[in-house]
Structure formats: C-alpha cells, structure tokens
C-alpha atoms as one frame of an Amber mdcrd trajectory, in Angstrom:
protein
  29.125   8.839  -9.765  27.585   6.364  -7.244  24.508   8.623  -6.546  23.930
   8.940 -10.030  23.585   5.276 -10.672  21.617   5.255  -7.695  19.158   7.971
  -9.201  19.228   6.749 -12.738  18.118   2.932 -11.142  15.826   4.229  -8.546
  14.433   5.987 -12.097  14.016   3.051 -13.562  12.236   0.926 -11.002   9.853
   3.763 -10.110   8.761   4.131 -13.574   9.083   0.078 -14.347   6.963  -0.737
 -10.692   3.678   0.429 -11.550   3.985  -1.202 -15.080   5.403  -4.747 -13.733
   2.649  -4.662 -10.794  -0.100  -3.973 -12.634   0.725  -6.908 -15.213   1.567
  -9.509 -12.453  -1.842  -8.653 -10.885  -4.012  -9.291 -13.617  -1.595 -12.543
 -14.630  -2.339 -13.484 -11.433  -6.351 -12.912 -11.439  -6.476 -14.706 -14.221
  -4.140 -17.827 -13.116  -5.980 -18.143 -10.048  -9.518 -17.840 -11.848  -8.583
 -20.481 -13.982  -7.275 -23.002 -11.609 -10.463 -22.326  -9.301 -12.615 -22.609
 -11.779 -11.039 -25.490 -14.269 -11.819 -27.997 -11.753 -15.754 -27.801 -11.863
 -15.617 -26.785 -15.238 -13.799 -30.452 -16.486 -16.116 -32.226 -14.420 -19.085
 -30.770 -16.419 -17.425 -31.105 -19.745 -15.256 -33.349 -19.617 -11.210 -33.893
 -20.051 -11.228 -34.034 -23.194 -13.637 -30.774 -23.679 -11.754 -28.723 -21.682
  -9.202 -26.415 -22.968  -7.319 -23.826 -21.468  -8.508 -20.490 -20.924 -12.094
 -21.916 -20.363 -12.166 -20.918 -16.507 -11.108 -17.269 -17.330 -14.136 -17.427
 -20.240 -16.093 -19.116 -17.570 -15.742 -16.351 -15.172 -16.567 -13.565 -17.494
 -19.787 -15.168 -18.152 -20.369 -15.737 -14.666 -19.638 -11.980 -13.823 -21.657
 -10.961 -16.714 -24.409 -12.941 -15.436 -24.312 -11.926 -11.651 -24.238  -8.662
 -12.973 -27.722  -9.062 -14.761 -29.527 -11.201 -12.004 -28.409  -8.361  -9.555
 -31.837  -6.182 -11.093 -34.107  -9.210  -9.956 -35.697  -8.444  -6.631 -34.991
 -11.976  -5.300 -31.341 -11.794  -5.684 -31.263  -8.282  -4.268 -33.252  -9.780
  -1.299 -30.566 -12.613  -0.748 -27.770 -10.560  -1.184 -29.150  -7.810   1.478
 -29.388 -10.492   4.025 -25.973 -12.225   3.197 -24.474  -8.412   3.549 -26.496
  -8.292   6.965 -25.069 -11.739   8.079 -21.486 -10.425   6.866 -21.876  -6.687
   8.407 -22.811  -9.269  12.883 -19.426 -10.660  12.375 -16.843  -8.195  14.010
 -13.610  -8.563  11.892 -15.067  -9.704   8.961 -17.639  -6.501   9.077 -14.723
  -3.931   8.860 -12.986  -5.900   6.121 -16.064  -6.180   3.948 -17.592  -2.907
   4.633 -13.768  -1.279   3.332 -13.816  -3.416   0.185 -17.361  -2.406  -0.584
 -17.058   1.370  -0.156 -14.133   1.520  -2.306 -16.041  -0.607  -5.170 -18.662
   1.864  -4.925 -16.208   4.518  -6.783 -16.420   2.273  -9.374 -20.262   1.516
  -9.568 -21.668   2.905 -12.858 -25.464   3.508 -11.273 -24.958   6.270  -8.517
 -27.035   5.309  -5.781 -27.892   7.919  -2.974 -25.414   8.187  -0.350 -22.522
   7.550  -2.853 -19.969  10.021  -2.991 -21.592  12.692  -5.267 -18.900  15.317
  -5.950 -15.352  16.922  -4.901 -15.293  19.719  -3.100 -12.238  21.425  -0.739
 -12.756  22.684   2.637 -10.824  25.493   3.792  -9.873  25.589   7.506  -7.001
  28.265   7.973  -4.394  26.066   8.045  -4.630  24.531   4.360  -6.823  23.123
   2.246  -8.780  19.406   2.594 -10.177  17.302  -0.056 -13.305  16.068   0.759
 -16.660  14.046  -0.842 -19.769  15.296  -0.748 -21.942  12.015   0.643 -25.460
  13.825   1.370 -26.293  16.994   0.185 -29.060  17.455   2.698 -27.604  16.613
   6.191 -30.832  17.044   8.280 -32.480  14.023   5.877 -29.802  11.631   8.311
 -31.219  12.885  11.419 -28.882  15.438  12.639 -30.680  18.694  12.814 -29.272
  22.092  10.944 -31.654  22.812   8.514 -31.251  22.036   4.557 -27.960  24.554
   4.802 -25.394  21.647   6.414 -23.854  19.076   3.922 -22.285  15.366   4.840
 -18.468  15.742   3.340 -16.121  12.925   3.930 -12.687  13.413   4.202 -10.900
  10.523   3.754  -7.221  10.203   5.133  -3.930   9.122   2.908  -3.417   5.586
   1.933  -7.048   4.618   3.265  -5.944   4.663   7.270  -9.634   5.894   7.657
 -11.304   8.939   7.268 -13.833  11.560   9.066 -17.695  12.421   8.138 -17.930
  16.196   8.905 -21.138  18.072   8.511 -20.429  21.558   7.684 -22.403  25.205
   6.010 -22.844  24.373   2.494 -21.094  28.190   1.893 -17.720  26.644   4.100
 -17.440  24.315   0.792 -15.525  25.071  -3.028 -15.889  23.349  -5.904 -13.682
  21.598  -7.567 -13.423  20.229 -10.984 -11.741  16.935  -9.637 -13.572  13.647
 -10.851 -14.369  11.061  -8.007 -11.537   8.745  -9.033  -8.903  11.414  -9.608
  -9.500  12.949  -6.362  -9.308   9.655  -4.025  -6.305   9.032  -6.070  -4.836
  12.388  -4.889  -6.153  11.402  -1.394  -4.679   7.709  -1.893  -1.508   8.524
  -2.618  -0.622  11.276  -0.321  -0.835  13.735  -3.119   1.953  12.084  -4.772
   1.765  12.252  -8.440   2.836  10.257 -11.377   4.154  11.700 -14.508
C-alpha cells in the first residue's frame, strides 16, 4: 500500500515538476526584469508615469531593438571585440563560450560552423548521436581530403563533449531536428510522455 502511494506521488511530482518549473522561471524573468529595469525607467518618466509592467514592456523593446542594431556593422564590430575581451578572461571564457553555443541552437540565421544536421555514428558497441559542425573537414586545416566531416558528439547533461572527424560513409542520417536531438543528448535519453 505504502509503495503505491509512493508511486502514485512520485507520479504526480514528475508530471507537476516540469510544469511548476517552467512557470516559476519565466515569473521569475519577468520579476527580476522589472525590478532592474523600473528603477531607470521612473527616473525618466516619472513616479507618477510609471506603472507596473513597464520594465517587462521596456525590455521587450529593448530586445527587439538589440536585435535590429545587431545587422549594423558598427555594433557587430563592438560586440566582436567585447566577445574577444570576454573569451582573455579564464573563468569567465568557459562560462560565456557554454552559454553562447547553446543559444546558437536557437539562432534563426544558420551561420557556418553551426550545427548543421543529426547524424548517428556507429562504432560496434552502440550507436552515438552526433552534429554535423563542418561538412568539409580539410577547410579547418586538418588534412583528409573533402571525404572527412567535423561531427560533435556532445555528452549527457552538457558535462562536455568531443569533435571527431570521421569518413563521411562512417555517418547515417537521421531525421532528428537539432533541438530534439540535443534534447535526447540532454537528458540522457530520458523521455517525457
């Protein structure tokens, strides 16, 4: 009777945990882009302007506009050498260069050297999910003619992950998105419902 309850609540929480997560997250994103923000905002517009929910309107528009000014050349220019001041500093560099890869998956405009496709590697033992990151492996300097392609095969729960360059004919298909595959990856293959 005892392990029942225990199965029915451990039922419960696993399908309730995702759900209550995900809401506290963005409850939180938007408490804490509101209380950053309100301050500068009432000082522009005044006590009396301000209402609530202004920060979190504030920082749409401000994402919204970042997001256009990126195309300018200038912008692009200061943001390359902020990402080259970020990339000397030793701890910081690993933090930021972990955060940025994994926005990438996101990115809407696939740049070259983003992760292209999903492919599975077969090497006796099982089967690995990898990411096809250059399809022409000599282009990085490495030799082996146009036949050897960059995969990356990332490890479970982000720990890290290996670049192999392998025979384009050692590689299958797969008709795995990007973002369903390094959720496979992610999770340790463990699946939702």
């Amino acid at each position: 009777m005892l392990k029942s309850i225990g199965s029915i609540l451990l039922k419960g929480l696993v399908t309730i945990l995702p759900i209550g997560l995900t809401v506290y997250f963005v409850y939180w994103l938007g408490i804490t882009t509101e209380s950053v923000l309100s301050k500068p905002i009432r000082l522009v517009v005044g006590e009396a302007n301000y209402f609530p929910g202004l920060g979190l309107i504030t920082g749409f528009v401000l994402l919204f506009v970042i997001g256009l000014a990126v195309n300018a050349f200038l912008v692009r220019r200061v943001l390359g050498f902020g990402e080259e001041l970020l990339l000397r500093v030793p701890v910081v560099k690993t933090v930021y260069s972990a955060i940025r890869d994994m926005t990438r998956l996101v990115n809407t405009e696939k740049k070259k050297g983003d992760l292209d496709r999903v492919v599975t590697l077969d090497f006796g033992f099982g089967k690995l999910i990898g990411f096809v990151t250059q399809e022409h492996a000599n282009t990085l300097g490495i030799g082996g003619g146009d036949d050897l392609v960059a995969v990356y095969l990332p490890m479970s729960y982000q720990i890290g992950g290996y670049t192999i360059y392998i025979p384009r004919s050692r590689l299958t298909e797969t008709d795995l998105t990007v973002e369903a595959a390094m959720r496979i990856v992610l999770t340790g293959g463990v699946r939702g419902r």
